[in-house]
C-alpha positions, 0 to 999 in steps of 0.5 A: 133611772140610774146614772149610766142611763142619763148619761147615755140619753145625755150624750145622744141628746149632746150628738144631736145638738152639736155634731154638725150634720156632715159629721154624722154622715162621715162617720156613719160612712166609715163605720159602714166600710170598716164593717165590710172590710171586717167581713171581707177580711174573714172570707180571704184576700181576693174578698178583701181585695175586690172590697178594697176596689170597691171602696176606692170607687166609691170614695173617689165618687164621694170626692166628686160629690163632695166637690160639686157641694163646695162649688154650689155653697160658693156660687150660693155665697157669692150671689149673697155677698155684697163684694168677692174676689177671687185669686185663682193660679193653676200651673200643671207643666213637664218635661220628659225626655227619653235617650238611646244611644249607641257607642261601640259595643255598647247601646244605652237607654235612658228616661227621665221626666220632671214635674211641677205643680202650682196650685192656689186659690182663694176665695174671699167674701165680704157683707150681705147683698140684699140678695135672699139665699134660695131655701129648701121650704115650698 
């Protein structure tokens, strides 16, 4: 066996071992979508744009999956944990304001809208309850 051999089974060995799971899937998802963007780019731009409509959809469904698995580890955790506190602050406000005006010969009209934006949350956890963390094994 030559070197560039071993050290190819080495570094798949070394990816297996230490690359956390979610890591894998990632990546294996963005090289699956750089490759359709690679051949929906050779077929022109309305192939390229139906793709593009195609990938946004897709990972905003990832996003809400990736969501809802944060939402279950922490329910998971916090059955687990002997105390929790949770901080949470939502603010979503504005305002908006639309204007006509007629002075004379002129008639004005104007929009405008402002927003803000507090989000905060925070989750923290401390000791092990006696509480067992539900398994996967039958």
């Amino acid at each position: 066996m030559d070197t560039a051999t071993i050290a190819s089974i080495a570094g798949k060995v070394a990816y297996e071992m230490f690359v956390p799971t979610y890591i894998k899937a990632a990546y294996s998802v963005l090289s699956s979508s750089q490759n359709d963007v690679k051949a929906a780019e050779s077929q022109g731009l309305a192939t390229l744009e139906e793709e593009a409509k195609k990938q946004k959809i897709v990972m905003e469904f990832q996003a809400h999956q990736a969501r809802v698995t944060q939402e279950l580890a922490i329910a998971e955790r916090i059955a687990a944990s002997h105390e929790v506190v949770i901080e949470e602050y939502y603010d979503d406000s504005g305002k908006g304001h639309i204007g006509l005006k007629a002075d004379g010969e002129a008639i004005s009209l104007g929009a405008s809208g402002e927003g803000r934006r507090v989000t905060k949350r925070v989750v923290r956890f401390s000791g092990w309850s006696g509480h067992q963390l539900p398994t996967d094994e039958v």
